[in-house]
N, C-alpha and C positions, 0 to 999 in steps of 0.2 A: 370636084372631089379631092382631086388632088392639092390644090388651093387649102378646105377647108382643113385636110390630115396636116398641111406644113401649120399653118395658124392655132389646130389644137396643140402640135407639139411644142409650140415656140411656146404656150401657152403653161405647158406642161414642167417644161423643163424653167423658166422663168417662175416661178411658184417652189419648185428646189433648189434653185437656186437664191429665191428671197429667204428658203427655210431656213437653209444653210449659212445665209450671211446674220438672220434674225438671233441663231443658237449660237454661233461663234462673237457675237455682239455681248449679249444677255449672258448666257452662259460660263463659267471659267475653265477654262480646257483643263484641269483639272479634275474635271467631272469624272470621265474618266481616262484613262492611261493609256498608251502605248508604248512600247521599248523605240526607241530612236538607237539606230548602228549610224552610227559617224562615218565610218568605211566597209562598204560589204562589196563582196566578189561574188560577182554573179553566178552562179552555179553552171554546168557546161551544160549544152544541149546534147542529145544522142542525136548525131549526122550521122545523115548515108546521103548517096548521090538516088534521085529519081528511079536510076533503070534497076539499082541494085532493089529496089521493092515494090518493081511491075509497073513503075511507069513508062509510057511508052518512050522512048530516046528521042529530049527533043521537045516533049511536048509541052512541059510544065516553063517552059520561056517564052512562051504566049502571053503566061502572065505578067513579064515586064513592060510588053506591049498595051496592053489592056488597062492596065493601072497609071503606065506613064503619059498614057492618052489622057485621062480622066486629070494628072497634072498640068500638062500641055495643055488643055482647055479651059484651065483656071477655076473646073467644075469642084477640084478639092485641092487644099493645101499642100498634104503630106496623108501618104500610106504607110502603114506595115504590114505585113500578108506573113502569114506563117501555115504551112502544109506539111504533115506529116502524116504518114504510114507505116505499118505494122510497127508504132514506138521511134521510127525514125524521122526526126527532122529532115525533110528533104529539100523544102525552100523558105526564106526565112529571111525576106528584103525589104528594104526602107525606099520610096519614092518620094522627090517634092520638099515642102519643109516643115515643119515643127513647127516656125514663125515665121512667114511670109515677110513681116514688114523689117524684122530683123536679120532676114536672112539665114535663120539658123537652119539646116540641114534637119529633115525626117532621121531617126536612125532608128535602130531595131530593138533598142533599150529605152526610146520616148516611153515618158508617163501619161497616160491618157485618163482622162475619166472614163471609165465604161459602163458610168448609169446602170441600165436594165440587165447588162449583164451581173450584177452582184445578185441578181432574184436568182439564179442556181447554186451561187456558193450559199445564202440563204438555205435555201433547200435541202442543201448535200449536210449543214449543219444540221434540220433539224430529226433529219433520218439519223443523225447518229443518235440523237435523245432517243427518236423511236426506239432503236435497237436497241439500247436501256433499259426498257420501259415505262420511258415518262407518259410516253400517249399514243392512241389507237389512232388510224383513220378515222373509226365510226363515231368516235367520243365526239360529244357536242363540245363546241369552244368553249361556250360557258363552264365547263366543265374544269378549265384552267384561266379562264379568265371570266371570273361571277360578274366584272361590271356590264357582260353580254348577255346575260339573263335573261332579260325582259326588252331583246330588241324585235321590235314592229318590221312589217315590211309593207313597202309602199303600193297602194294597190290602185291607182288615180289620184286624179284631183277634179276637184268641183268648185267653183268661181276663186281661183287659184290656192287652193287652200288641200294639202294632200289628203289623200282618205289612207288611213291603214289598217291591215288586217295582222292577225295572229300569224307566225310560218306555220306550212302544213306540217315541217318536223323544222327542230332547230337545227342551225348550220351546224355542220362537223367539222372534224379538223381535215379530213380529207378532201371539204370543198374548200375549205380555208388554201388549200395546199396546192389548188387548180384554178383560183381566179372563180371559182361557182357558186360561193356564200352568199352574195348578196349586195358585198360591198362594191365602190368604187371609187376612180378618183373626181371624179365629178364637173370634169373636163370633156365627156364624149356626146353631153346632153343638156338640156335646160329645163327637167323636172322639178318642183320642190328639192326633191332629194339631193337632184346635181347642186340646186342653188346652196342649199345648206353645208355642204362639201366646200365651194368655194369660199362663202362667209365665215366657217367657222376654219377651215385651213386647218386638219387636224397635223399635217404634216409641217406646218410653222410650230407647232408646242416648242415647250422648252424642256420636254423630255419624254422619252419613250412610254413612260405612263401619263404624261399630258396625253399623248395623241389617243394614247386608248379611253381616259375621259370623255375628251371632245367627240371618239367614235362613238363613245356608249351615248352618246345622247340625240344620234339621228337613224332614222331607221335604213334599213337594206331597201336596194333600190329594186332587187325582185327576189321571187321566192327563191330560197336555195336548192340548186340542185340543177334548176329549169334553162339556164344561160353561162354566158361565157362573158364576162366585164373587166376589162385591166382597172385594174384596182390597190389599194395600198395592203390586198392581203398581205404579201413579202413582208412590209415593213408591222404590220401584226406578227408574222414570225418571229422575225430581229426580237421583238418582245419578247416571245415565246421562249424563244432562244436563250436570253437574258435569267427569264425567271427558273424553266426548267433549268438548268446550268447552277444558277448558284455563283457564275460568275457576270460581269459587264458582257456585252455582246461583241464587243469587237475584242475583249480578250480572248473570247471564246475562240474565236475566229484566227486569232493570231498563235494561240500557244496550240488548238488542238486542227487547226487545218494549213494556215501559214507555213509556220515551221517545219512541221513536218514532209510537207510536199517541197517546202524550200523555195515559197515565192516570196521574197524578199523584198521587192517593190508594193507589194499590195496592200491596199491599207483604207484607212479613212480619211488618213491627212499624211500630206507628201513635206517632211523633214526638210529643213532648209537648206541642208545642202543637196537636196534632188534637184529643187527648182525649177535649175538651168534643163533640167530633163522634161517638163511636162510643156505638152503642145498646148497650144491654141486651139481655143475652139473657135470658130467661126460660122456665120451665117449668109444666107442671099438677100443683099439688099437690092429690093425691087427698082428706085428710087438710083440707085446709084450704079446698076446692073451690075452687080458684081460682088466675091464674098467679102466681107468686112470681120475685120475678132471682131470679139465678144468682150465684156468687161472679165478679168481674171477677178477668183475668187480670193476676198482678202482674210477669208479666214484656213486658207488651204493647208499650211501648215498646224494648225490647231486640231484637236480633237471635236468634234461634232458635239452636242449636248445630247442631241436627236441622229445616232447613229442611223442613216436608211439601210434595212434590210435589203428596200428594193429599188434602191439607186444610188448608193452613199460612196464606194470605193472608186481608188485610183486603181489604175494596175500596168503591167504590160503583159505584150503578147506571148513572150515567153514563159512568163507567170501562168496565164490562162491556160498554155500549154501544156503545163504541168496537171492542172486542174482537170484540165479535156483526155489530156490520158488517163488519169488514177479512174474516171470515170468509165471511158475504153477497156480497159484493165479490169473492171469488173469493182472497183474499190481499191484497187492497189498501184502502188506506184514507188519502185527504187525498194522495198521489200517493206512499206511502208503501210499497212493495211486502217484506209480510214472509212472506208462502209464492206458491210460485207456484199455479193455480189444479188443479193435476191432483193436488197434494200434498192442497188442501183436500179436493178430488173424495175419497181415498183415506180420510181421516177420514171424512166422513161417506157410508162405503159400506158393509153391512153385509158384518163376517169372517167371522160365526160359522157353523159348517158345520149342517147340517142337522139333524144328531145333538144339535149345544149347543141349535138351535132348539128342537128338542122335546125337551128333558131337563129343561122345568119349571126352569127355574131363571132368578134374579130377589132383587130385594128392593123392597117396597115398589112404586111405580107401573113401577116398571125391571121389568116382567118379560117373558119375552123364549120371541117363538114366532114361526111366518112372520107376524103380524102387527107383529110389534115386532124389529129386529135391532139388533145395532151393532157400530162401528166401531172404531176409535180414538179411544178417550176418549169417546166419544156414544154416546147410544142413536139409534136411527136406525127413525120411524117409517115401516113401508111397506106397511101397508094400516090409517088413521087410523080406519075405522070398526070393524074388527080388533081392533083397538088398543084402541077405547073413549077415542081421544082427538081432541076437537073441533080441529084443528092441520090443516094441507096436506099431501097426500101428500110424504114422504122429509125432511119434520122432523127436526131433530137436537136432543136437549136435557140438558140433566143438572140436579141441582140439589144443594143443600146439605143438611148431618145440621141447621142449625139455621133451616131453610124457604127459604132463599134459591131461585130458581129461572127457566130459561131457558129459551126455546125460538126456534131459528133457522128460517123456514117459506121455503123457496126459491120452491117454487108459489105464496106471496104476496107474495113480497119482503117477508116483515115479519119483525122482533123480538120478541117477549116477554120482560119483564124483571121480577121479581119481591124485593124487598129485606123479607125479614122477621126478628126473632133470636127464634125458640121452639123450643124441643126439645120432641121429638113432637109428640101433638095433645092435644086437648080433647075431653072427650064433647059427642057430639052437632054440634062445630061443622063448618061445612062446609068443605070441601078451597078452600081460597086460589087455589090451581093452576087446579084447575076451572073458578071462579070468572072467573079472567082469561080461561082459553082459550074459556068460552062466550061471554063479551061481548065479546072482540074478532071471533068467526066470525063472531056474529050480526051485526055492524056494515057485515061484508064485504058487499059487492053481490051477489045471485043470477046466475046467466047468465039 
């Protein structure tokens, strides 16, 4: 099992990164814009020490333990862990290195790709359209995007050939917004459907309305509503995003969520004077026992043609920490108000019907039953022991294909914030994720 999930994700992530290199090839980064700052200053963090916001004295230095182990074993390159409560940064440290072969030191200001984590900035963008009134939950997609009209959904096959039927209602934007329409990326299976996904690569287009051509032309892999499929919904949002807007997607992103929270590393493409800041990715080579890089993206400073909604940005952990509070905060961050708080409420509340709950469906830690649901763009944990996950009841969190990972705890007021570049795992080493979430609970104070 655990074999097959490293193999679909190297699978996975290998296919965004061909997309990536295919649209910075073909494309001219002119497509469209971003501001490049020459020299920015990083904005300060709000410190406090552990015990001044209930931690127990002491306790959160487990985590140097813990994370420098997981170096020390050669299980990962370089960490950054960031922890805060009630608003306060209270640990916020670099292990290992950024470049192993080059020696470059981890630090707390590395640029990482953090893939799957862009599907909630995705999100939190397109709840502010909602708030506008560009679109409902209940509104069928078609509804804003007519090339989804007339999509079939996959009901068998017969001497390899699919059978389809009519949806019993069309997808909404609401399943659109939970991974429950229908779609996928065509990686977790070998139906018709998967194969068609693979062949036609809507996520290779050479641009956000290629990929929704090539989508309009295969059908949903099941009836909407019924299951849970990680899928390129996200990057149908980025669309979404684009068109409702009026503006490009990643401007969007930069002038009305960037900016204003003041995450200044975050982006589509890392400015050539960051460079010397963004890690290595690296993977487990079987063959050679041990992690090897990965090829660096050559188009990393360029603008994408094919912005991903739902894997495309760089960012760092202090970035995201801005993000993970405004969210905490209810929408608000520094007096800065970018959702209102019933919008947030609505993300982090579980959609999925009862039927998705128990239809076993999931990837990796996402897997989702009445103990695990979600929402808009989050998983949404709601019974933590359930779950099998040490976190507050009604946690929200997602993470990335290359370790990156987060967890928002409202019953604690606290963050988790997790900066790593490996694709899949390591035999035998221990879950990173776990790692953080047991030493920060244990730290917590008992009643």
């Amino acid at each position: 099992m655990e074999l097959n999930r490293q193999m679909m994700t190297t699978r996975l992530l290998s296919r965004l990164a061909v997309a990536a290199l295919l649209t910075a090839v073909l494309v001219p980064s002119t497509v469209y814009t971003q501001r490049r700052v020459a020299v920015a200053t990083t904005p300060a963090l709000p410190l406090a020490s552990p015990e001044s916001v209930g931690f127990v004295a002491g306790g959160l230095d487990k985590m140097d333990a813990g994370m420098q182990d997981l170096v020390d074993k050669k299980h990962l390159a370089g960490i950054v862990t960031l922890v805060a409560r009630h608003g306060k940064v209270v640990q916020h440290k670099a292990y290992g290195m950024q470049d192993a072969e080059r020696q470059t030191p981890m630090r707390t200001d590395t640029i990482a790709r953090i893939y799957s984590m862009t599907k909630p900035v995705t999100g939190v963008a397109m709840m502010m359209l909602h708030e506008e009134g560009k679109w409902q939950p209940s509104d069928p997609i078609a509804k804003h995007i007519p090339e989804f009209a007339n999509l079939k959904v996959f009901a068998g096959e017969k001497d390899g050939v699919a059978i389809l039927e009519a949806p019993v209602h069309p997808p909404t934007m609401g399943e659109l917004m939970s991974h429950s329409a229908g779609f996928t990326y065509g990686l977790f299976g070998n139906t018709p459907v998967d194969r068609q996904y693979r062949a036609n690569d809507p996520l290779a287009a050479s641009s956000l309305q290629g990929m929704i051509d090539r989508l309009a032309t295969m059908p949903l892999l099941y009836q909407p509503g019924t299951r849970w499929v990680y899928s390129v919904a996200v990057d149908i949002q980025g669309y979404l995003v684009q068109k409702l807007s009026g503006q490009t997607f990643p401007e969007f992103l930069r002038t009305r969520l960037f900016a204003p929270l003041e995450m200044i590393d975050t982006g589509f493409l890392v400015p050539a004077e960051k460079l010397p800041r963004v890690a290595t990715i690296y993977a487990w080579d079987q063959k050679v026992g041990a992690l090897v890089p990965q090829p660096h993206d050559p188009g990393i400073s360029q603008m994408p043609a094919l912005p991903s909604g739902g894997g495309g940005l760089y960012g760092t952990a202090a970035d995201y920490f801005r993000f993970a509070q405004m969210l905490l905060n209810g929408g608000e961050m520094n007096g800065k108000r970018i959702l209102k708080k019933s919008a947030v409420d609505m993300m982090r509340t579980n959609v999925l019907s009862e039927q998705a709950l128990n239809s076993k469906s999931g990837v990796g830690q996402a897997l989702f039953s009445p103990a695990q649901g979600f929402g808009f763009d989050f998983a949404v944990v709601l019974d933590p022991d359930g779950a099998k996950r040490q976190v507050g009841k009604n946690s929200y969190w997602w993470w990335g294909i290359a370790g990156t990972w987060f967890w928002i705890d409202p019953s604690n007021d606290l963050i988790g914030i997790g900066i790593i570049q490996r694709r899949g795992g390591v035999p035998g080493a221990a879950n990173h994720e776990d790692v953080s979430r047991r030493v920060i609970d244990e730290a917590l104070p008992r009643p």
